[in-house]
N, C-alpha and C positions, 0 to 999 in steps of 0.2 A: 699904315706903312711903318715898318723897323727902322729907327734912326738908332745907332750907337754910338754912343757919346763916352763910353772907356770897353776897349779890349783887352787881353789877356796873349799868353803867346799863341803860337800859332802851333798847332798839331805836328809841322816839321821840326820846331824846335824842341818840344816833347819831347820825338820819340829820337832826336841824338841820344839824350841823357837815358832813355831808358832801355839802349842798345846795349852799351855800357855798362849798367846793371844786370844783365842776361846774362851776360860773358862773364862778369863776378861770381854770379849763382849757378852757372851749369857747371862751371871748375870745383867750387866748394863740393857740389852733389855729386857728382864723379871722385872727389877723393875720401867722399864720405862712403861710395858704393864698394870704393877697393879696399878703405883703411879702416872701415867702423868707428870704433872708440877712440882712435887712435888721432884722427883725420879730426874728429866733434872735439876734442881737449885741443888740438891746435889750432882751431878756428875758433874755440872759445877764450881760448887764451890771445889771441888776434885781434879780435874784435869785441872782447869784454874784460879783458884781463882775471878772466875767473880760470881757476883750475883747482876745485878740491879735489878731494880722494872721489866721489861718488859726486854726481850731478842730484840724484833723486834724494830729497831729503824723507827723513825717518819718521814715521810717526810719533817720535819724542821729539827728534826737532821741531816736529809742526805746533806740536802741544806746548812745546816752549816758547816760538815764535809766538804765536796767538796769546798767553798772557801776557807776552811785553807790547800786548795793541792798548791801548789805551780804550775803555769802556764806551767813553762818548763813540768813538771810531767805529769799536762793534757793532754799539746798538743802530747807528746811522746804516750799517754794510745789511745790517740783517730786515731793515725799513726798507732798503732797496730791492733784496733778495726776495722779500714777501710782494711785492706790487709784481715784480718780474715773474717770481713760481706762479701767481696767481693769473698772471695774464698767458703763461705758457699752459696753467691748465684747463684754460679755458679753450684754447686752441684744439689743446688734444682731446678736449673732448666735442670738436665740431668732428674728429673724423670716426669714421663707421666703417668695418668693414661690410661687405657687400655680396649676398648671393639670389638669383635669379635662376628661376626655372624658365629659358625664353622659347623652347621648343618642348612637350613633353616628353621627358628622359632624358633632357640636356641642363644639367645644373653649368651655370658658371657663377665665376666669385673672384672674389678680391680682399685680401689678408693685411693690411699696416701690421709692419714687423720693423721692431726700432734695429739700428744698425749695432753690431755686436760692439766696435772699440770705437772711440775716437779720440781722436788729439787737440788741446785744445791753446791756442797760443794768445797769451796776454803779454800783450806791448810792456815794455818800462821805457829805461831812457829817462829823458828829461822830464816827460810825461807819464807817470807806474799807470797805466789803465786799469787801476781795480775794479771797475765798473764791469771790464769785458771777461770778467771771469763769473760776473754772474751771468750774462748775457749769453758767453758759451757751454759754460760746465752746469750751470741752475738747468739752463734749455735742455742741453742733454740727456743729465737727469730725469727731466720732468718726461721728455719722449720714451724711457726706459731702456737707456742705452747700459749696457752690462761693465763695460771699462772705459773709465773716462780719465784720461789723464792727463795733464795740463803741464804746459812751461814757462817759464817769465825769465826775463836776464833778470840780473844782480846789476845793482845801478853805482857806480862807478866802485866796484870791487864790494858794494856789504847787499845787503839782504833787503828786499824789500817787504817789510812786515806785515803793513796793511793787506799787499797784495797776496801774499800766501797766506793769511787771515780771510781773508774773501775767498778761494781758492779753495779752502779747506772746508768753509763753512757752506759752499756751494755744494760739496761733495764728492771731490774728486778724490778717485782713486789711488792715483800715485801722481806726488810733484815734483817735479825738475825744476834745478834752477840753470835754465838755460836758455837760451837767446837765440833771437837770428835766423839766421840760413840753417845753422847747424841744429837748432831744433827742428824747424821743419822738417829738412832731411832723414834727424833720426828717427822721429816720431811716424814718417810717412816708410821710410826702408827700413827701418829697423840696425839695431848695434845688438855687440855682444854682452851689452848691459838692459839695452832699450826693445822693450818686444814693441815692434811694426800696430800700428793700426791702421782700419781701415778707412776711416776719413778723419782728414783734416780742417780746423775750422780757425777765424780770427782775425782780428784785421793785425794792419801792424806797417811798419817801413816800405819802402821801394822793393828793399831786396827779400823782403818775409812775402810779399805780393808775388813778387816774381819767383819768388822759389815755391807756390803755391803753385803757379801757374806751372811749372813745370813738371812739377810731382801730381798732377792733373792725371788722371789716368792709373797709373800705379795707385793714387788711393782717391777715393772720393774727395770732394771739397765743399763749402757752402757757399763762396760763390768768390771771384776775383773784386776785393775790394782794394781799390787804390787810394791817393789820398782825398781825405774828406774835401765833399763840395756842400756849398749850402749854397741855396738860390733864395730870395726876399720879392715874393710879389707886392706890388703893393699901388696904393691908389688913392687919392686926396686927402684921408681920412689917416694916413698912418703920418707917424711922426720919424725926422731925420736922427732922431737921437738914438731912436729903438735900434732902427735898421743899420745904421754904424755899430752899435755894440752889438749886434746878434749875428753881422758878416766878420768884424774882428775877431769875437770871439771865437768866431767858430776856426778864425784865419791863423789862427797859435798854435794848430797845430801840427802844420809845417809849414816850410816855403812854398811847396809847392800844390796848395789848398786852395781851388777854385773858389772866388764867391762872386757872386753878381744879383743887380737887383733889376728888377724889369717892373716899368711902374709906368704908368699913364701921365705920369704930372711933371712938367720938365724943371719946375720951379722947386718940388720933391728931391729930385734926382740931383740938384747942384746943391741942395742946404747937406745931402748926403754925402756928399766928398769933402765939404766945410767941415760937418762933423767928426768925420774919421781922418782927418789930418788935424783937428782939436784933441780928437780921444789918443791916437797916436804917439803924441806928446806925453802921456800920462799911467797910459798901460805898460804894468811892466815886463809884458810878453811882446810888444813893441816889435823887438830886433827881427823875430818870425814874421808875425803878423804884417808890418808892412810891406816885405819881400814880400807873402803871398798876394797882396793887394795890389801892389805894382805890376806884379809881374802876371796875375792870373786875377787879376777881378773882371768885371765884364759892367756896364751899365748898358742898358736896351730903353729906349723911349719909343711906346707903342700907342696908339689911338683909340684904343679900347679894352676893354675887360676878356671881350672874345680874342682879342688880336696877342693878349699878355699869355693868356689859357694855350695858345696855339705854339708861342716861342716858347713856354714853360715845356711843353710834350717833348719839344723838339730838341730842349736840350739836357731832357731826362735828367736830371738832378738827383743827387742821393737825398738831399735834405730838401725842404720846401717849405717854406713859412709863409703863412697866407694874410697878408694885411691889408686885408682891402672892405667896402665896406659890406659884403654878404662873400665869406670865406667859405660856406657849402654850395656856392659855383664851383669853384674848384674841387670839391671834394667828389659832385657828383657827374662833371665833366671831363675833369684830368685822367689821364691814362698813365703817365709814363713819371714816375715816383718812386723813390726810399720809404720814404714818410711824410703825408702832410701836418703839418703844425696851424693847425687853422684858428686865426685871430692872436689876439697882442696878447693874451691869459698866458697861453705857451708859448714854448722856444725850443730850438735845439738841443741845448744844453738839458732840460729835464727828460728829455729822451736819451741823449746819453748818457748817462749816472740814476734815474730813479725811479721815473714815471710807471715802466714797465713794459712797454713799445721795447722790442729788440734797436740795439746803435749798431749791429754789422748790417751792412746795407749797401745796395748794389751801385758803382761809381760807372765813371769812363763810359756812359750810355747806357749799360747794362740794365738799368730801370726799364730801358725797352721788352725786355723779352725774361725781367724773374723780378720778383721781391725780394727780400732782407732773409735774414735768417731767422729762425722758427722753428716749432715744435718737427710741422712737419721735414723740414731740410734731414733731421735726423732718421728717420722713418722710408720705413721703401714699400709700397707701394706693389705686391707682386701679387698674382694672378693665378686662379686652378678652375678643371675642369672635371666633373664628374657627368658618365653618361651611361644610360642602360642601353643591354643589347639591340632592341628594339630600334633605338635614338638613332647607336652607332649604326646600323645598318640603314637608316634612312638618310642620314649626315653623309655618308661616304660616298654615296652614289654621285650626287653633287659636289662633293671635295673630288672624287676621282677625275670627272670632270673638268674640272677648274684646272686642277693640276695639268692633266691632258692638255691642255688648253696653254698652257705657258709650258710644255715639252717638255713637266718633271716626271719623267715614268716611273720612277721610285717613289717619290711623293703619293703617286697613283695608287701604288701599287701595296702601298700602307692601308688607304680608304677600302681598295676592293679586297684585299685580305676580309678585314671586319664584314664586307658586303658578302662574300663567301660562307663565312664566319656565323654570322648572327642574323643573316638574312633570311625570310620565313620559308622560302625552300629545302631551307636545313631544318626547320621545323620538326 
């Protein structure tokens, strides 16, 4: 039996506030659809107080930017870069295109063709996410995508150097410094500075999520990430101090950052709110992290390892850290995940910045029904058919058929052409 001993808000508290944000992002996108450039320098000037002459910085700015990074900085960006290209090529080369002969004179197949443009958006703010510039623009890259081009805001009016150093040395294309709604929009519609691509990827704010969600359709996406959740299984054997620092940690980076820990041990579960109102005191990201804790943690007290496995599916979490004392139970019974982090060796934190596991990764339930992002997210997956006379005239008899059969007389009437056609009476 589920006993819960701390909740979080409730789902109709959620979605007031993120009503609110909808109605923010369908106005910005609508004045970016009529005003272009014009519409992207007033929302940039809005909400980041940037306005140069050009958003996309120059190949001399970029070269400039990058020697004022400091070396340590580099060589640390490019140890991440190498773990990340490495595990993105290892992905891409799990896939295979595919052709079958399954009737004789019926070839069919299937082609991985990386997608032509993409947009790639790296948070800043309080928080510059250099990490997710390897994570979008390295991945891309590595899938063989032809135009990759990336944006970040400028963090309270100057430049964020590390992050257009990582950006650059990831491989992008062209960089924008630019933020927001008003990047996403550009990037996905296109301005008369900004040529449109075809999908867009990244995690990022409220309103960068929702302005994803809405340019959904006009361009591809990698998948609707809201804010970071981490969930901590865990079971006699783990310790209160880990799992306070590893649901904080991960809680700093918004207010409104799910964490919860779901543990077998009730004696666990109270040393764990001791501790995170100790660590509280002392972290200096404190002011977030608490809000997130108070207002969205969750604790679950469960009577077994099957019973923990069963509330973990069900509440699909983008992060998963397994501390319990045989963590490939869950690896080889969990279904519903971002990433698992299996045993106290790992943590959240080396997945997002180094390890080489992608950190965009599916929230708000979505573990249910996709993964994180990866090689293949950039790559589409389409499909051909080649067939000899002979095939087509035996194929069509039964397409014509079928068709008949669900009242398509045109449909039909494609199959008996061929059946006419190539049929041994025309011999």
């Amino acid at each position: 039996m589920v006993k819960v001993l701390k909740k979080g808000k409730s789902k109709e508290e959620v979605s007031i506030n993120d009503t609110k944000v909808s109605q923010i992002v369908s106005e910005a996108i609508q004045d970016i659809e009529k005003r272009g450039d014009q519409a992207v320098f007033e929302l940039s000037e809005k909400f980041d107080k940037w306005t140069p002459e050009s958003f996309r910085l120059t190949d001399e700015q970029i070269n400039e930017i990058v020697s004022k990074v400091p070396s340590d900085v580099i060589e640390d960006i490019k140890f991440a870069q190498k773990n990340i290209r490495e595990f993105a090529e290892a992905q891409l080369a799990s896939l295979h295109d595919v052709e079958v002969e399954n009737i004789p004179g019926v070839i069919l197949g299937h082609k991985n063709i990386p997608v032509n443009s993409v947009g790639c958006y790296i948070p800043g703010g309080r928080y510059p996410m250099v990490a997710s510039a390897h994570m979008s623009v390295l991945t891309a890259k590595v899938a063989g995508v032809k135009r990759v081009i990336a944006c970040t805001p400028p963090i309270n009016g100057e430049i964020p150097y590390a992050t257009i150093a990582a950006m650059s040395l990831a491989g992008a294309d062209e960089i924008y410094l630019l933020g927001g709604i008003q990047a996403m929009a550009a990037m996905a519609i296109g301005t008369e500075t900004i040529q449109s691509v075809d999908m867009i990827v990244g995690p990022g704010n409220a309103f960068v999520a929702e302005a994803k969600r809405q340019l959904y359709g006009r361009v591809g996406i990698d998948l609707f990430a809201g804010p970071t959740e981490t969930l901590v299984v865990a079971d006699h054997t783990a310790d209160a101090e880990m799992i306070a620092t590893d649901l904080l940690g991960q809680g700093e980076h918004g207010p409104t950052s799910p964490g919860a820990l779901i543990t077998t041990s009730e004696v666990l579960a109270e040393e764990t709110v001791k501790e995170i109102e100790r660590q509280l005191k002392t972290l200096p990201t404190a002011d977030v992290a608490r809000v997130s804790w108070e207002d969205y943690g969750q604790i679950l007290l469960v009577d077994s390892i099957e019973e923990a496995r069963i509330e973990a599916d069900r509440l699909a979490f983008e992060h998963v850290e397994i501390l319990t004392e045989d963590p490939n139970y869950f690896l080889e019974n969990m279904t519903n995940y971002g990433c698992l982090f299996l045993g106290p060796e790992t943590n959240v934190a080396y997945g997002d910045k180094v390890i080489g596991t992608n950190h965009t990764l599916p929230t708000k339930g979505a573990a249910r029904y996709t993964g994180g992002l990866w090689v293949g997210k950039f790559i589409k997956t389409v499909t051909y058919q080649r067939v000899t006379q002979e095939a087509s005239a035996y194929i069509g008899e039964y397409a014509a058929r079928l068709c008949q059969l669900e009242n398509f007389a045109g449909h039909a009437e494609q199959a008996l052409l061929r059946v006419r056609r190539y049929g041994k009476k025309n011999d």
